[in-house]
Each structure stands twice: as C-alpha cells, then as structure tokens.
C-alpha positions in Angstrom: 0.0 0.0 0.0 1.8 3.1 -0.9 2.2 6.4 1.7 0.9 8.4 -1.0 -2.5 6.7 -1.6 -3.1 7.1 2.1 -3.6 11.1 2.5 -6.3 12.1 1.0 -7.0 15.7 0.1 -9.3 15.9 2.9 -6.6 15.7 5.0 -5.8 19.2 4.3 -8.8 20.5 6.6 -6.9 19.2 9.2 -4.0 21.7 9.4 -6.2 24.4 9.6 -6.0 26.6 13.0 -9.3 28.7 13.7 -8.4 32.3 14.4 -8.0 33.2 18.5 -11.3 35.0 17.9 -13.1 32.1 17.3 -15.9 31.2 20.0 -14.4 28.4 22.5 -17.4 25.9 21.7 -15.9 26.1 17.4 -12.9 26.2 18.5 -13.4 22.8 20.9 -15.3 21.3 17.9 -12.0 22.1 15.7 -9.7 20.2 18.3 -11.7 16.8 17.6 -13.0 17.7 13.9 -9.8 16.0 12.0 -10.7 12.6 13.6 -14.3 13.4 11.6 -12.7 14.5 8.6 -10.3 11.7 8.3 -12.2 8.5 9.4 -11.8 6.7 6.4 -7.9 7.1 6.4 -7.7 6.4 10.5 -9.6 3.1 9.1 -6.6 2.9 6.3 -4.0 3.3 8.4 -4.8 0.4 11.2 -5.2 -2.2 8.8 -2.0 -0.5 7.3 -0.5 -1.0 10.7 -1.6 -4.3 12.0 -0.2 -5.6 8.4 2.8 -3.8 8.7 3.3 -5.0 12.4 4.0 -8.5 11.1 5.1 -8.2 7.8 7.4 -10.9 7.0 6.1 -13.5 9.6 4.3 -16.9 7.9 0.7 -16.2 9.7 1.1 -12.4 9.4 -1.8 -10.4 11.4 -3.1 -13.7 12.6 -0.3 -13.2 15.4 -2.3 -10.1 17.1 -5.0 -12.8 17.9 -2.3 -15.5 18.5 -0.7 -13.6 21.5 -3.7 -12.4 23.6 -5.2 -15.9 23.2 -1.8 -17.9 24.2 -2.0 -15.5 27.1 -5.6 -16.3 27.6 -5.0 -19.7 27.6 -2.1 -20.1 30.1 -4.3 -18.3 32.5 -7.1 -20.4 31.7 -4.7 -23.6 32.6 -3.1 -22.4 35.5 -6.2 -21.2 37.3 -8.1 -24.8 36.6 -5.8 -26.8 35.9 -2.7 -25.5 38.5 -3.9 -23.8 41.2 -7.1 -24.6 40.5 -8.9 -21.0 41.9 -12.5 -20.9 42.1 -15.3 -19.0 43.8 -17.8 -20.4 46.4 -20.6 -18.4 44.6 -20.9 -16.6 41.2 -19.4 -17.7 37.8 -16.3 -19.5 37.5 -12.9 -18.3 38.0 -11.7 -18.2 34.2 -15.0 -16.8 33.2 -14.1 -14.1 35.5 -10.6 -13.5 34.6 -11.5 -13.4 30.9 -14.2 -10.6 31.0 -11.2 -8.8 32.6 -8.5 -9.7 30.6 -9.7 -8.5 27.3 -10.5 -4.6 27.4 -7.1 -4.8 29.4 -5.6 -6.0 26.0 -7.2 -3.5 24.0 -6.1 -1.0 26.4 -2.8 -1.6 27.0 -2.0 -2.2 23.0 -3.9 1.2 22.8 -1.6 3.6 24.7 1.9 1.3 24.1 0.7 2.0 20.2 -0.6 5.4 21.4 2.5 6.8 23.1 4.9 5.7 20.3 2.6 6.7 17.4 4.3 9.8 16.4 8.3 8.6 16.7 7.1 5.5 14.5 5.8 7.5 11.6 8.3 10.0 11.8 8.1 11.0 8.1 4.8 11.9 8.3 5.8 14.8 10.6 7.3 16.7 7.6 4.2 16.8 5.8 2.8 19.9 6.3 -0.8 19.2 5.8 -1.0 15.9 7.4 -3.2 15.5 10.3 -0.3 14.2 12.8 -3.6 14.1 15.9 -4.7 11.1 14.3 -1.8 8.9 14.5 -3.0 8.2 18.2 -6.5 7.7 17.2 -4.7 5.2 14.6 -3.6 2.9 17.6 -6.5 2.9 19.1 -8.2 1.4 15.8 -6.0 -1.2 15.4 -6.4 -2.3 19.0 -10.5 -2.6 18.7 -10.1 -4.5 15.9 -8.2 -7.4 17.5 -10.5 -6.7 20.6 -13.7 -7.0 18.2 -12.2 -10.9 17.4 -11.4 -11.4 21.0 -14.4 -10.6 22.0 -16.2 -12.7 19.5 -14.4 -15.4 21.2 -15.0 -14.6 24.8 -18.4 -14.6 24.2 -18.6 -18.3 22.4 -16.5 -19.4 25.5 -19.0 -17.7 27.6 -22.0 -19.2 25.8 -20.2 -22.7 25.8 -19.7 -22.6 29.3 -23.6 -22.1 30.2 -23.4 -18.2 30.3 -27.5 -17.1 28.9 -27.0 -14.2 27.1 -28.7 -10.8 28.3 -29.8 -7.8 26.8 -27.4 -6.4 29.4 -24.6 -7.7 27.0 -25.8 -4.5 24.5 -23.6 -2.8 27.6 -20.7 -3.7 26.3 -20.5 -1.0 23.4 -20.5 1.6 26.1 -17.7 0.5 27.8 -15.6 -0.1 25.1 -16.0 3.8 24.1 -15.0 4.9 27.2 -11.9 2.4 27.1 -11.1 4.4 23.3 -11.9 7.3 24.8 -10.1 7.6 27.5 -6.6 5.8 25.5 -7.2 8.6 22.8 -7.0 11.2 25.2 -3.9 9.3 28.0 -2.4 8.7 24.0 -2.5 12.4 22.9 -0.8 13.5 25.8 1.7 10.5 25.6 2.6 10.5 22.4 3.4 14.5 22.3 6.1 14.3 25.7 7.4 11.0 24.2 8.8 13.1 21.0 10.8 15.5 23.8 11.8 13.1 26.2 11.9 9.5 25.1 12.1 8.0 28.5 8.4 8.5 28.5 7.9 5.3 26.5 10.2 3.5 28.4 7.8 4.7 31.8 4.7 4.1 30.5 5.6 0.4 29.7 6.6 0.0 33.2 3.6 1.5 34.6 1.7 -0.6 32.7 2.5 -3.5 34.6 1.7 -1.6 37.9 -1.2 -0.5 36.6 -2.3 -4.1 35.5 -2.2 -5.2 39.1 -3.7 -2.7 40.7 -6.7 -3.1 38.3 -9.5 -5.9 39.6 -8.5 -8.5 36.6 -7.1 -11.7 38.5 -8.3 -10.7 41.7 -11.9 -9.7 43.3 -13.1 -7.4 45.1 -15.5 -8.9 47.1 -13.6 -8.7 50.6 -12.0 -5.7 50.1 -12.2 -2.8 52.7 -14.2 -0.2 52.5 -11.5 2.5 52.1 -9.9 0.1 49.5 -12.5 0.0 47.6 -12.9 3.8 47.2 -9.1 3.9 46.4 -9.6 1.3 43.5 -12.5 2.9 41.9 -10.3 6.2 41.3 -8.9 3.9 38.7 -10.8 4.5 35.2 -10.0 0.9 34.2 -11.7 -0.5 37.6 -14.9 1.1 35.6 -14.1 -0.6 32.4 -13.3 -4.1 33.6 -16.0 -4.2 36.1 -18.3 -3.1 33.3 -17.5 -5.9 30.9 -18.0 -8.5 33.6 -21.5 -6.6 34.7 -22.6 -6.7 30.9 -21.3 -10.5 30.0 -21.3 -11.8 33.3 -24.0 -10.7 35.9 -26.5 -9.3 34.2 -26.0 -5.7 35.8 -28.2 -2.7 34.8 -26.1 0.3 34.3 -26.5 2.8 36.8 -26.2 0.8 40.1 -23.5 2.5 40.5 -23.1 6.0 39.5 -21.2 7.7 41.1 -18.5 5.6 39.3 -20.0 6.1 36.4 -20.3 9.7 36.7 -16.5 9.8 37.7 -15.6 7.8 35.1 -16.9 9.8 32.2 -16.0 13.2 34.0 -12.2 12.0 34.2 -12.7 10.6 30.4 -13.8 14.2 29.1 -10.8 16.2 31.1 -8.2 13.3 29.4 -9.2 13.7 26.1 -9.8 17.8 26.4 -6.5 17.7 27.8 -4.7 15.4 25.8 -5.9 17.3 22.6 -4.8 20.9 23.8 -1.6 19.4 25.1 -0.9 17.6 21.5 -2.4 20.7 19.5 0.1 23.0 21.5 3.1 21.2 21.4 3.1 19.7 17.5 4.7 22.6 15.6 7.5 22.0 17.8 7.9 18.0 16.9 10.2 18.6 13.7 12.7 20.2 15.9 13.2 16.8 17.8 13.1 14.6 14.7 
C-alpha cells in the first residue's frame, strides 16, 4: 500500500488553526474535527498498521490474535488446571478473569501504540498538511479490531460454558467507548512528551504492569475494605473491567452505580480535552526533535 495513496485531500482541513477570535465551543469542535474529517484514512491506516506489524512472519496479522489468546490460555490452565482457583458463589474463575483480561488487551495495545505513534511515523511529521492528531487515534483502531475478534471469542466461551446471554450484553459498546476514549485522550498527551523526552515510553511500559495489578482483573473485590475499595475505583479501568464483567457476566443494569460512572466519564472528558490541547500546542515543535 503506498504512503501516497493514504492522504487524501481531505486531510488538508486538518491543518487548519481557527483564528483566536473564534468562539471556544468552534474552537473545541475544531480540536476533535480531523478525527471526523479523516475517518476513512484512520480506518486505512490500522489495517496499514496491523499488516505492517507483522510483515514478513508466515501467519502475518493472525499473530495479534495468536498472543492475547496464548495469554488467555495459560491463565485459563493455571487457574483450573494449577492452582485450580474458584469462587464459592458466582461464575467460575476463568470466566471471570477473561471478562477482565480482554478490554485490558485492547487498552494496553492502545496507549503502548498510542505513546509511540508519532516517533514511528516519523516522516509523516514533515508533511505539512497531514493530520499528525490522528496517528494516536490510529492505535486505538488497530487495538478494537483485535478486541472486536477477542471478543467474538470470549463470548462463544461464555455461551459454551452455560453463560445465557442478556440484553445487558448491549452494555458492552458503552464501555468499550470509554476504554477508546479515555486511551485517545492518555495517548494524545503521551505520544506528544514521548517526542521530547523518550524516557516517557520506556515509563509508560513499566507502569503498565503496575497498573495491570492494581486493576481488579485476576483478583476480586469482594472482601476488600471499605476505604480500598474507594481507592480502586479512582482507577478509570476498575470502571471498564467491572463493566464488561456486569454486561457478559452478571447481568448488571447500568446505573447501580453511579457515582463511578459519573467519575468515570467526568475524568474521560478532562483526558481527552486535555490530551488534545496538550498535542495541538506542542506539535509545531515535533520537527525540531526529529
């Protein structure tokens, strides 16, 4: 697929910087209108990227599905088959740790993709009228496409395993924007320091793995203190996993609990109003450090 026949002329829009006189609600709409503008070449590009990500391998993108599901089955194993955890009431302990596991993949793929998305197309950054605030958004594509197939797969596993499907599962969707959401806007601001300072890649890798276990997705938290518990929910992906497993696994209505839900989306719309000013502001300086 050539570079050229990926930059449409539409892309052009995207350069565009409304005057200072401009209202604040037009000039908000012009932080987020070259993800609009561009959609079909954000589309382009992850399947440009997935492809490219494995280029020369015998299975080629097959391997994005091939590692998550390895993954997913060495837990599965060692939680039956090793240690053989299980809970006295509610669904089984894989079932559990699946519902978890997944938007955890699509997240963390999103902001390691996220955070390196402007160093890896580099080139593009000399192209005056490219829209460099989508190369973020990019990621996050390419991630919900391997999630949409892992998914797919959780939910035959589910069904398999006795699960009756809900209309509760129609939940999911909403999660899953607030996942994208929320890596756009963590991505935005990522990806912009990470051209400065390239320790920030290096950081956000590490915590990652912090982050992964201090999120409910091998562990319950049913037992939990009080206080704990309150600490937990400050974390946005405490919403997202314990969504999922709501939806696909107990039949939850939304709104049983608010408050998180009220925090979450809150916290989502200050990261990604954030994360665009911060990567608006700080990209005519990026050719300087490449």
């Amino acid at each position: 697929m050539g570079e050229g026949r990926l930059i449409p002329k539409s892309a052009l829009i995207a350069g565009f910087v409304p005057p200072a006189g401009r209202s604040f609600l037009r000039r908000l709409v012009w932080l987020f209108l070259p993800i609009y503008t561009n959609r079909r070449l954000i589309w382009q590009l992850a399947l440009h990227e997935l492809r490219a990500r494995y280029a020369g391998t015998s299975v080629g993108v097959l391997w994005a599905f091939v590692h998550p599901f390895i993954m997913i089955a060495a837990f599965w194993f060692v939680s039956t088959r090793g240690l053989r955890v299980s809970f006295e009431q509610g669904p089984p302990y894989f079932l559990f740790l699946f519902c978890g596991f997944v938007p955890w993949m699509a997240f963390s793929d999103a902001i390691t993709g996220g955070t390196s998305a402007v160093l890896n197309h580099k080139y593009l950054v000399s192209k005056i009228a490219f829209p460099l605030e989508i190369l973020p958004v990019v990621s996050a594509v390419a991630s919900v496409i391997v999630h949409f197939v892992l998914l797919a797969i959780l939910i035959v596993i589910l069904l398999v395993s006795g699960v009756t499907p809900t209309v509760h599962f129609l939940q999911v969707p909403l999660f899953l924007a607030g996942l994208v959401a929320f890596s756009i806007g963590l991505s935005w601001t990522l990806g912009a320091l990470n051209v400065f300072q390239r320790d920030v890649g290096q950081t956000v890798n590490a915590f990652l793995t912090v982050w992964f276990w201090m999120t409910p997705i091998l562990w319950p938290t049913t037992g939990t203190s009080p206080w704990t518990l309150r600490i937990l929910k400050l974390n946005p992906m405490y919403y997202v996993v314990e969504g999922y497993r709501d939806a696909l696994l107990h039949a939850r209505p939304l709104g049983v609990a608010w408050r998180v839900d009220l925090y979450f989306w809150l916290l989502t719309a200050l990261v990604v109003l954030s994360g665009a000013i911060v990567f608006r502001r700080l990209k005519p300086h990026f050719a300087e450090f490449l």
